[in-house]
C-alpha positions in Angstrom: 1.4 -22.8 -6.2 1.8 -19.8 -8.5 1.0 -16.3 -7.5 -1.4 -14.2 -10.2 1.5 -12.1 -11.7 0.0 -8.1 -11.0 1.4 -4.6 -11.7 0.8 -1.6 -10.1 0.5 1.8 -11.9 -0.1 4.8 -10.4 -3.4 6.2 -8.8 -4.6 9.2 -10.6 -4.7 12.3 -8.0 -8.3 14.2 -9.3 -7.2 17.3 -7.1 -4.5 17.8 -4.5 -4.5 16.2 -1.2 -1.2 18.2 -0.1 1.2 15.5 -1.5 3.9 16.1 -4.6 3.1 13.0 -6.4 0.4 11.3 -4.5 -0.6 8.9 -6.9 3.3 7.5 -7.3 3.6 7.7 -3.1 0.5 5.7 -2.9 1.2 3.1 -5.7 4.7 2.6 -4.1 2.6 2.1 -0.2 0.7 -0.3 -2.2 3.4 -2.4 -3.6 5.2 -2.9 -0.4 2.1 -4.1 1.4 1.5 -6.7 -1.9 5.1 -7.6 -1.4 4.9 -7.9 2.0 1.7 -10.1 2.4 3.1 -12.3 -0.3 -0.3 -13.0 -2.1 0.6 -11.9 -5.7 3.8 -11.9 -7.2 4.1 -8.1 -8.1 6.1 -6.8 -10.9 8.1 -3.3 -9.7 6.1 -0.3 -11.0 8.8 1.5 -12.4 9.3 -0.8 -15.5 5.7 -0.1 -16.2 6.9 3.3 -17.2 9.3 1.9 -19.6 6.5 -0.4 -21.0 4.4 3.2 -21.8 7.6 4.7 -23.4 8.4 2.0 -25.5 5.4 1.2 -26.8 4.5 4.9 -27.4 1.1 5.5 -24.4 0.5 8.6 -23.8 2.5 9.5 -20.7 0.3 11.4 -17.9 0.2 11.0 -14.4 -2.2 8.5 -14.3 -2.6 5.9 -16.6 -6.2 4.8 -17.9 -7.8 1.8 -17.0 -7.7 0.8 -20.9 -3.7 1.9 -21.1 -3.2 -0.1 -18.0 -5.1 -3.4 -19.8 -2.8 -2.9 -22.9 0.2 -2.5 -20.6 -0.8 -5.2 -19.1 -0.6 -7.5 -22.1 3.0 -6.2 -23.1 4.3 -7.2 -19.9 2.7 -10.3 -19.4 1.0 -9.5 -16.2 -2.4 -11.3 -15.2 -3.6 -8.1 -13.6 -3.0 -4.3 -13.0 -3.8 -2.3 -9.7 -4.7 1.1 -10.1 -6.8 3.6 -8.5 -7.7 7.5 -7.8 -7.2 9.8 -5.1 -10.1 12.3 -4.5 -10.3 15.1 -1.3 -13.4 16.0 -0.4 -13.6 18.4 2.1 -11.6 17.0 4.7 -11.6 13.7 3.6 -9.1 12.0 1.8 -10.7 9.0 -0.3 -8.5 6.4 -2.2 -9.8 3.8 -4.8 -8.0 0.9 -5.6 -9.2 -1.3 -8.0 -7.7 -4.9 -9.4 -8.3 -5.3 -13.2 -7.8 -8.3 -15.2 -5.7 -8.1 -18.2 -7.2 -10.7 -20.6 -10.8 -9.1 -19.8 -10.6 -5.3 -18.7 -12.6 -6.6 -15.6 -12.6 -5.2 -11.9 -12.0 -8.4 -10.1 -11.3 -6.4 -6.9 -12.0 -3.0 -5.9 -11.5 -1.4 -2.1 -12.3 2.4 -1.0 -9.9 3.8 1.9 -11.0 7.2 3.7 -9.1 9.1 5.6 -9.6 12.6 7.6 -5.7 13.5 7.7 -2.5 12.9 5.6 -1.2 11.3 8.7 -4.0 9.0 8.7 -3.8 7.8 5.0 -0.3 5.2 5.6 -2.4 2.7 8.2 -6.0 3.2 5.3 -3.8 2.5 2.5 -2.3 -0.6 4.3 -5.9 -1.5 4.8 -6.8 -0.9 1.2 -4.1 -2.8 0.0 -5.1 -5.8 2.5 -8.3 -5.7 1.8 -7.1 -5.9 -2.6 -5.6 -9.4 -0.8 -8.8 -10.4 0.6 -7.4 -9.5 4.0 -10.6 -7.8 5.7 -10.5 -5.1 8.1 -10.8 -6.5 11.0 -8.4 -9.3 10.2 -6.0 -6.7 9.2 -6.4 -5.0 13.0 -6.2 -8.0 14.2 -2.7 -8.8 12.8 -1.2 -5.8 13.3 -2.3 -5.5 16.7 0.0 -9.0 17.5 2.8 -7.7 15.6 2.7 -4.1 17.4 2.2 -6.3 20.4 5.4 -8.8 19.7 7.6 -5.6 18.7 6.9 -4.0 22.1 9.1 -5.1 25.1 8.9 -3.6 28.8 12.3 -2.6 30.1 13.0 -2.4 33.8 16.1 0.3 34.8 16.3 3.6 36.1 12.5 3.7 35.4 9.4 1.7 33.4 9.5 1.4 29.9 7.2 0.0 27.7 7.7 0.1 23.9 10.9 0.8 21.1 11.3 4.6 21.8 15.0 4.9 22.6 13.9 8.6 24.6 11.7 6.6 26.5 14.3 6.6 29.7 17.8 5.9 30.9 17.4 2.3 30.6 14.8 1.9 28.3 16.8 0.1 25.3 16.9 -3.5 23.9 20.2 -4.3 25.7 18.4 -3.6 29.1 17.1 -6.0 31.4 13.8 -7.0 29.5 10.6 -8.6 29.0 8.8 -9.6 25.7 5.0 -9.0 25.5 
């Protein structure tokens, strides 16, 4: 079966959110979780830039949706992810959208919301799932098995349960232990 070729370009940042970059940091979160859900065969962002040098785009540090469509066609992708970043207040809202090449079309688009740069990694995982028709609570669902397979109880010098090596005396992988 072959996967809809896609690139990703990055998210235009409307105002800061306390991040250098943020629209590279979260087009880069975005492409791991595409390559790591397997569902589109992703193109690495980086050669995008050289497709907007070459071919003379204007360079910013977003990329319009109509750029991205014409960046699009030089590379040969099917479709281009992109998105914006906007705080309000304290929230911290990211759009991504999935646009076909051949039409300009949003085929997909996702919102992710969160109230604190530490929150924004697990939304944008979520986001990026959701891009891969991967709803929400599927996407808690999975990761609560993984987090759950990861995690190990260790018996020694005291109870462990988890990967933190500071969690006691005994509480490493080569200890005495058992798989949850």
């Amino acid at each position: 079966q072959t996967k809809t070729r896609i690139a990703v370009i990055e998210f235009k940042a409307d105002n800061n959110i306390g991040v250098d970059n943020a629209g590279q940091v979260i087009a880069e979160w975005i492409v791991s979780e595409f390559v790591r859900l397997g569902k589109y065969e992703v193109q690495e962002r980086l050669s995008i830039r050289q497709v907007l040098e070459e071919q003379g785009f204007q360079q910013t540090d977003a990329v319009s949706e109509s750029t991205a469509v014409k960046v699009g066609k030089v590379r040969g992708v099917e479709g281009i992810v992109t998105g914006s970043i906007i705080k309000l207040g304290n929230t911290i809202s990211v759009t991504g959208r999935i646009i076909a090449v051949e039409s300009g079309k949003v085929l997909k688009s996702s919102v992710a919301r969160a109230l604190s740069l530490d929150a924004l990694p697990k939304e944008i995982e979520v986001l990026a799932n959701e891009l891969c028709d991967v709803s929400r609570a599927e996407f808690e669902i999975k990761r609560d098995i993984e987090i759950r397979r990861s995690g190990y109880l260790a018996i020694g010098g005291g109870l462990s349960l988890g990967n933190s090596s500071n969690s006691g005396a005994f509480a490493d992988k080569s200890s005495v232990g058992l798989g949850l």
